[in-house]
C-alpha positions, 0 to 999 in steps of 0.5 A: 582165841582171836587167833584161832577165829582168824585162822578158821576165817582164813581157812573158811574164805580160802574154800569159798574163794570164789565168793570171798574174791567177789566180796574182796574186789566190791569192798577193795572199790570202795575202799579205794575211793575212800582212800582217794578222798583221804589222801586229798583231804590229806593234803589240806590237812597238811597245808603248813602244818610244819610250822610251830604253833600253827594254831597262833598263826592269823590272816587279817581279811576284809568283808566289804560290805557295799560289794557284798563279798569278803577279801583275803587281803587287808588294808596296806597300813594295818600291819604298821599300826599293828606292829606300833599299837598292838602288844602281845604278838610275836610278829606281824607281816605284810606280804605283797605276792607277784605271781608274774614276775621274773628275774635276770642274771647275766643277761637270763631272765627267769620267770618266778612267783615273787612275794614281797614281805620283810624279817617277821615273816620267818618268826610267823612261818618259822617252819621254812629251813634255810640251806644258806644264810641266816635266818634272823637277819634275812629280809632285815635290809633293802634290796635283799632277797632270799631265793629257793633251793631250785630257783639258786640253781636255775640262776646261779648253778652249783656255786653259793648264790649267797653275797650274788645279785639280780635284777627283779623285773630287771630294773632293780637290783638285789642282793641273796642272803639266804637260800631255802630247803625244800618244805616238809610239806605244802604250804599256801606262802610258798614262792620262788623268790621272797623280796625284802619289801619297799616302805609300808603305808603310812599308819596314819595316813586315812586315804591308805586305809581304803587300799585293801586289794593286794596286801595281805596281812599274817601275824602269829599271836603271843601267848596271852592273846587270843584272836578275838583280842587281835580282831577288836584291835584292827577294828579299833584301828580301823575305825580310829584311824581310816576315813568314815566312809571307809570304816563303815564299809569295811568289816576286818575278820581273822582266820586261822591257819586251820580256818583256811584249809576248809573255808568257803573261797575268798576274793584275791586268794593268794594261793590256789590250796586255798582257793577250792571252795568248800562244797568240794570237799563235801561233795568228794566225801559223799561220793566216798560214802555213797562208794562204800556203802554200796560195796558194803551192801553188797557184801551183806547181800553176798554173805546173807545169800550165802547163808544157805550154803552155811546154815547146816554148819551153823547147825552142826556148830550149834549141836556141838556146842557153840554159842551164838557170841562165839559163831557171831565172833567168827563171822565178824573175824571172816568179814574183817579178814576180807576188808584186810583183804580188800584194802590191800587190792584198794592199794594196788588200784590207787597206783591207777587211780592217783596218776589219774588224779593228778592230771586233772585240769583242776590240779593244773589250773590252781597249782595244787601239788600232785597227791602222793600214794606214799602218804598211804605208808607212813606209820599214821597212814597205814593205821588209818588205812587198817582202821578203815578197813577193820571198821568196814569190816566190823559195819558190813559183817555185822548182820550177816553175822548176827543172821547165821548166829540165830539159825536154829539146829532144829530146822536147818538140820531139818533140811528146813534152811531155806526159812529158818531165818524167816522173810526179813533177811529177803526183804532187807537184800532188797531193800538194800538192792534197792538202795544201790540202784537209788545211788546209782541213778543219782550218780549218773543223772549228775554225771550226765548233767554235768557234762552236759553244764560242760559242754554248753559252758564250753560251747556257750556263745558268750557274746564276746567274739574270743575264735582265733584270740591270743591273749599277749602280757604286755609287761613293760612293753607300751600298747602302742608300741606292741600294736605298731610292731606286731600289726606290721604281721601278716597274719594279724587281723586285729589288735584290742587292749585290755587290763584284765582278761574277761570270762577266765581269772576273776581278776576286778577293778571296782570304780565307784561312781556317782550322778545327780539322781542316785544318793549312793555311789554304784560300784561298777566293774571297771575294764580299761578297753580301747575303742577295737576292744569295744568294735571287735569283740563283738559289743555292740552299742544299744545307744551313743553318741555319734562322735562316741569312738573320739570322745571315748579315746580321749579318756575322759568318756565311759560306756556303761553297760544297761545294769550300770545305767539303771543303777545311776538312776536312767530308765532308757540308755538314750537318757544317759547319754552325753551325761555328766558321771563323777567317778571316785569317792568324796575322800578320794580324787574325783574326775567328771566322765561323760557317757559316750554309750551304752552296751546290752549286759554281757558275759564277762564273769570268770572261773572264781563267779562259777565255783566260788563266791566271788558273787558277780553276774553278767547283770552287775554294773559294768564301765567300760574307759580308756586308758593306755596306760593300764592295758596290760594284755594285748589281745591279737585275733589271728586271720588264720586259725593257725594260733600256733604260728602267730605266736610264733610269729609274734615271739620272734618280734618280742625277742627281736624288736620290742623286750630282750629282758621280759620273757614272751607271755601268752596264752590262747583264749580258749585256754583261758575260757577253760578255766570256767568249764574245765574243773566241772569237767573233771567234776562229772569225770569224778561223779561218773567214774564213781557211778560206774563203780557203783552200777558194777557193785550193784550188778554183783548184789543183784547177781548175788540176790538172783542166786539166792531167789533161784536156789530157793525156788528150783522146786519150783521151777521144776514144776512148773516145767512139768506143767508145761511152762517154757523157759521164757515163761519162767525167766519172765516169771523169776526175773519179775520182781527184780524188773519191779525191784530196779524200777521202784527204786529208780523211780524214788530216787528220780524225783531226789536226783532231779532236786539236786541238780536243780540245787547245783545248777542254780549255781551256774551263770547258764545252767542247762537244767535237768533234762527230763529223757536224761532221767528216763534213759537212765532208769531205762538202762539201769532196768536194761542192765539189770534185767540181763545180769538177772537173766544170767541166773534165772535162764540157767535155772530153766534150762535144768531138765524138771526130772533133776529137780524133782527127783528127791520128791 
C-alpha cells in the first residue's frame, strides 16, 4: 500500500513539476538552515564524547561573590586536598594551560599551546590514544612531556621523538615519553605539548587557597559518588582549611562535562569551544525555526492554491470509490517525497553554505574547528537528515491534505470548485502570508540594527587613542630593554607598557584596596602602565598632583579612575589626592599607595564584557600603577600608517639584538579592537542571510496566494473590463488586499521587532537603538517588493481581452 502512494505521488509531482520544484527548492532553503544549525550544535555535542563515561568527568569552579562573576578555575590547592581528603574518585587533576608558550630543539623555536597537568589527567580523559609511549607512566616523572602527532613532527621529523628532549620556554629542559594520535573528535583540553607539572600548592597553606585565577581542577567520580557529594567535599575543605575572608567569599560549583557544552561563558575559560555564551545557540535555532517555518507555510500556500487545479480528481477519486483516509495518505506520500526531495537539494546548498561558515571571524577568534558536512553521511546523520525531512513533510502536508480530502464530488464536479472548500482555506493563505511577512520585517530590522551595532563599535571612539598601534609580546625580553632598541627606529613615534591588552581579550588583574572612609575593601581593575601609557593614550588627567609623572613612576603612586574614587568613599577627585590607599587584603601583604591622579571613566571593556557574562563596564572601578616588571606587551605607535614595515622593521631588531629563542609576537590594534564588533558582524551576516531566505520564500507564497486570488476571479475581471474598467484599475483593484495584507502584518510585527532589539542591545556597552526609519523602510520595501511580485500576476490577468473570458456565459 505504501508502495503504490509513493509511486502515485512520484508520477503525480513529476506532472506537475513546475510547482513541485517551487515547493522542493522553498523546502530545500529551510532545510538547509536547519541542517546548518545541526551540524553546529553537532559539534558541541561532540566536545569529548570519546571519553569513556563522560558523564563522571567534573570542573570544580569558583563563584566570587564580592565580584559578582563565576570562574572556571579553582583554587591552586584543592586538587591535593581532594586527592589526600576525599575517597571515592578515580582521579583528580590540576591542569595550568599556556596558550603562548613555545618550545626549542636545535636551535628552533616552535610556538605551541602548553598544558601543565601530571599522570591523573589520562585516567580523567582516558579517550586520548597514544601513538608512542606508555599511557600508565606518562607525566609520572618531572620534566617529561608528552607532545601531538603534528608538534613530533614539527620538531622532530619522521624519527621516534620518544627518549628526545627540548627547552620549554627555552629555559627548561624536557623529556617526550609519549606522543599522541589525532582525537576522535573535539575536545576543549587539547594542546600541543602536555607538561608534567612543577609542585602543587600546599593543601594546608590558607594563603594559597585565595589563588583561584589559572588552575583549573577536573576529577572524574568513582562509581558510588555522585557530584553533589564531590561539591559538599571541596566546600568542607574550603572552609576548613582557607583563611575566613576568603571562604566567605568563595563559592566552589560542579560542572559536567554535559554542563559545558551549552552553559552561559564563564570568566578564564580554558577553551574557545566553550566559551560561546548560550543565547548563541538560541538564537541560531530560532533563526532555523523562523526558516522552516516559512518554507513550510509556503508550501501549504503552494498546495491549497493548487487545489483548484486538483479538486476535479478529488472528485472523480471520490466517485470512484476512495475514501478521505486513503486520498489524505496519498497527499501526505506527495508532501513527504518532496521534503525527501527537498533535503537532498538542502545538501548540495550546505557544499556553499558550510565553507561560508568556516570562515567566520567568530570561528577565527575562538579556534572553533571547522564544521564537517561529512557528519551529514554517517549512518546517525543521514537518519536525522531522513527524519527531519519526513516530519517537515508530514507538518507542511498535513492540511493541505486534509483540505483536498474534504472537497465534496457534488460540487466540484459541478464546476463548483472554486468554493467547495469554503472561505477558511483563503483567510488561513493569508494568515500564514502574513505570518511570513511578520518574520520577514523581525529579521531585517535585526540584521539591519545589528550592523548598524557593528559599524558604531567599529567606528566608536573609544577615548583610548589605538590608530597606527602595534601591540609587541615582550615575553623575556625586559621593557626597558625592548624601548632603548626599537625607539632607535625611525619609524617609531611612541612606546607605552602595559600588562594587559585594554578593549580586546577580557584578561583582568583585580587589586583589593582600602581607605579610611569605606569599611569594605573595593576591588578594582588594576592595569600596570607607565607614565607614556597614561600621556599617549589619550587619558587625560581630571585631577593630580604636580609631581604626579615622578611620584607615579617610582611605583608606589595610583591613579584611579572617577568610579574608583567614589567607591573609596570621595566625592570630588581633588579630594583623594596625595591620599594614603592601602592595596591588599588583611591576609595577605599589604603596602600603602598614594594617589598620584585621577582619570574620567573610560572604555577599557574587551570582547568576553560585550557576549559573555564577564559583567564589567566602563563604570566599575579602575587603578592605574607602575611596574615594570608586569609590562608584558609593548605598545609601539607607528609615525606612518605603514604598520606593516614597523613590524617589519621591529622583527628584524627582535631577531637580531634583543631574543634569538623567542619568536616575534604582534598584532596590530585593530585587529585586537576586532574582537569586539567582529562576532556581531557575523551575527547580523547570519540574521541577514536568513532574512533574505525568507523575503524569497515569502515572495513565492505570496505569488502562489496571487495566482490563486487571479484564477478565482477571471470572470470577474472579464467584467469589469467590459464595463469599461482599464487595466490599471484592475491591477489596483486585485493588488489591494495584498498592499493591505503585507502592511498589517508588517505593522504588527514592527512593534515586536522593535522590542527585541531593544532587548539585545541592552546588552551592548554603547548600543545605537533601534532607529525609527529603519523600521519604516523596512515596511516601505517589503509593501514595495511585494506589491511588484503581485503585479506580475494581477497585470497579466488584465491584459486577457474580456471575449476569452466571458465567452462560456
Amino acid at each position: 500500500m505504501i508502495q503504490s502512494y509513493l509511486k502515485t505521488a512520484v508520477r503525480t509531482l513529476w506532472k506537475h513539476r513546475g510547482t513541485t520544484a517551487i515547493n522542493g527548492i522553498g523546502l530545500a532553503v529551510g532545510l538547509a538552515v536547519a541542517l546548518l544549525v545541526l551540524l553546529f550544535v553537532r559539534q558541541q555535542w561532540r566536545i569529548d564524547r570519546f571519553h569513556s563515561d563522560s558523564e563522571k568527568i567534573h570542573r570544580v569552579t569558583a563563584q566570587v561573590q564580592s565580584e559578582g562573576y563565576h570562574q572556571a578555575t579553582a583554587p591552586q590547592p584543592l586538587p591535593t586536598a581532594l586527592r589526600e581528603s576525599v575517597s571515592g574518585l578515580d582521579a583528580v587533576a590540576s591542569l595550568d594551560p599556556d596558550e603562548e608558550s613555545f618550545i626549542v630543539h636545535e636551535n628552533e623555536s616552535l610556538t605551541v599551546e602548553a598544558i601543565e597537568t601530571g599522570n591523573a589527567f589520562w585516567r580523567i580523559f582516558d579517550g586520548f590514544r597514544f601513538q608512542a609511549g606508555t599511557r600508565s607512566s606518562a607525566l609520572s616523572r618531572p620534566r617529561t612531556a608528552v607532545v601531538s602527532s603534528e608538534t613530533a613532527r614539527q620538531l622532530f621529523g619522521s624519527s621516534n621523538p620518544v627518549g628526545k628532549s627540548f627547552q620549554h620556554e627555552g629555559e627548561i629542559s624536557y623529556t617526550v615519553v609519549g606522543v599522541l594520535a589525532a582525537p576522535d573528535g573535539p575536545s576543549h583540553v587539547t594542546a600541543d605539548v602536555y607538561l608534567s607539572a612543577t609542585e602543587e600548592s600546599a593543601a594546608s597553606d590558607p594563603d594559597a587557597w585565595a589563588q583561584f585565577y589559572t588552575q583549573y581542577t577536573y576529577v572524574r567520580l568513582g562509581e558510588n559518588t555522585t557530584p553533589t557529594a564531590l561539591h559538599t567535599a571541596a566546600a568542607t575543605l574550603l572552609e576548613n582549611r582557607a583563611r575566613s575572608e576568603a571562604a566567605d567569599d568563595l563559592r566552589l560549583g560542579i560542572q559536567s562535562l554535559g554542563d559545558m557544552r551549552f552553559s552561559p561563558t564563564l570568566a578564564n575559560e580554558i577553551s574557545g569551544l566553550l566559551i560561546l555564551p548560550g543565547w548563541i545557540f538560541w538564537l541560531m535555532g530560532g533563526l532555523a525555526i523562523v526558516a522552516l517555518l516559512a518554507a513550510s507555510f509556503n508550501y501549504v500556500n503552494l498546495s491549497v492554491a493548487r487545489s483548484l487545479r486538483r479538486a476535479r480528481e478529488v472528485g472523480v477519486r471520490k466517485t470512484l470509490g476512495a475514501h478521505r483516509p486513503q486520498l489524505v495518505a496519498q497527499f501526505l506520500a506527495e508532501s513527504v517525497v518532496t521534503a525527501l526531495f527537498a533535503s537532498g537539494i538542502a545538501v548540495l546548498l550546505l557544499a556553499g553554505l558550510v565553507p561560508f561558515f568556516n570562515d567566520l571571524y567568530l570561528f577565527d577568534l575562538l579556534e572553533i574547528p571547522p564544521l564537517e558536512l561529512e557528519g551529514l553521511f554517517t549512518p546517525g546523520g543521514i537518519g536525522v537528515t531522513v527524519g527531519i525531512a519526513v516530519l517537515v513533510g508530514l507538518l507542511s502536508g498535513a492540511y493541505p491534505a486534509f483540505v483536498l480530502a474534504t472537497y465534496r464530488p457534488a460540487q466540484v464536479l459541478g464546476s463548483q470548485g472554486d468554493s467547495a472548500s469554503g472561505n477558511g482555506p483563503a483567510r488561513l493563505r493569508s494568515a500564514l502570508i502574513a505570518a511570513q511577512v511578520a518574520f520577514t520585517l523581525i529579521l531585517i530590522v535585526t540584521a539591519t540594527t545589528m550592523l548598524r551595532q557593528t559599524r558604531s563599535m567599529a567606528a566608536a571612539d573609544h577615548q583610548l587613542r589605538t590608530e597606527r598601534l602595534l601591540s609587541v609580546q615582550l615575553q623575556d625580553v625586559s621593557y626597558e630593554r625592548f624601548r632603548t632598541v626599537a625607539e632607535e627606529l625611525p619609524t617609531v613615534e611612541t612606546m607605552s607598557g602595559i600588562n594587559n591588552l585594554m578593549l580586546g581579550p577580557s584578561s583582568y588583574d583585580s587589586h583589593p584596596l582600602r581607605s579610611d572612609r569605606v569599611e569594605t575593601p573595593i576591588t578594582p581593575i588594576g592595569y600596570a602602565v607607565d607614565t607614556t601609557y597614561v600621556r599617549d593614550m589619550n587619558l587625560p588627567l581630571q585631577a593630580s598632583l604636580t609631581d604626579w609623572d615622578e611620584q607615579f613612576a617610582s611605583g608606589e603612586s595610583l591613579i584611579l579612575n572617577r568610579a574608583a574614587v567614589r567607591a573609596l568613599g570621595f566625592d570630588r577627585p581633588r579630594d583623594v589626592l596625595g591620599t594614603a590607599v592601602t592595596q591588599g587584603t588583611l591576609s595577605q601583604a599589604t603596602a600603602p599607595r598614594t594617589v598620584v591622579g585621577v582619570v574620567e571613566n573610560f572604555e577599557f571593556t574587551g570582547a568576553g564584557d560585550v557576549y559573555g557574562n564577564m559583567g564589567r563596564s566602563r563604570t566599575d572601578p579602575v587603578m592605574l600603577y607602575a611596574d615594570p616588571d608586569r609590562y608584558d606587551h609593548a605598545l609601539v605607535r607607528g609615525r606612518t600608517s605603514d604598520l606593516a614595515a614597523l613590524r617589519s622593521a621591529l622583527e628584524r631588531v627582535w631577531t637580531e639584538r634583543l631574543d634569538t629563542v623567542h619568536p616575534f609576537e604582534s598584532r596590530f590594534y585593530d585587529d585586537v579592537l576586532r574582537m569586539r564588533y567582529g562576532p556581531l558582524g557575523d551575527l547580523a551576516s547570519a540574521v541577514g542571510g536568513v532574512a533574505v531566505l525568507a523575503i524569497l520564500i515569502a515572495l513565492l507564497g505570496l505569488l502562489s496566494l496571487s495566482a490563486y486570488h487571479v484564477r478565482t476571479r477571471t470572470q470577474e475581471i472579464g467584467v469589469r473590463k467590459a464595463l469599461g474598467a482599464s487595466v490599471l484599475d484592475v491591477v489596483a483593484h486585485l493588488s489591494r488586499p495584498f498592499a493591505l495584507l503585507v502592511v498589517g502584518a508588517a505593522t504588527v510585527a514592527a512593534p515586536v521587532a522593535w522590542i527585541l532589539n531593544r532587548w539585545w542591545l541592552q546588552l551592548m556597552a554603547d548600543p545605537v537603538g533601534v532607529h525609527i526609519g529603519i523600521v519604516v523602510l523596512s515596511i516601505a520595501g517589503l509593501v514595495g517588493i511585494a506589491l511588484l511580485t503581485v503585479s506580475t500576476q494581477t497585470l497579466r490577468a488584465a491584459r486577457i481581452d474580456p471575449a476569452r473570458t466571458l465567452r462560456d456565459e
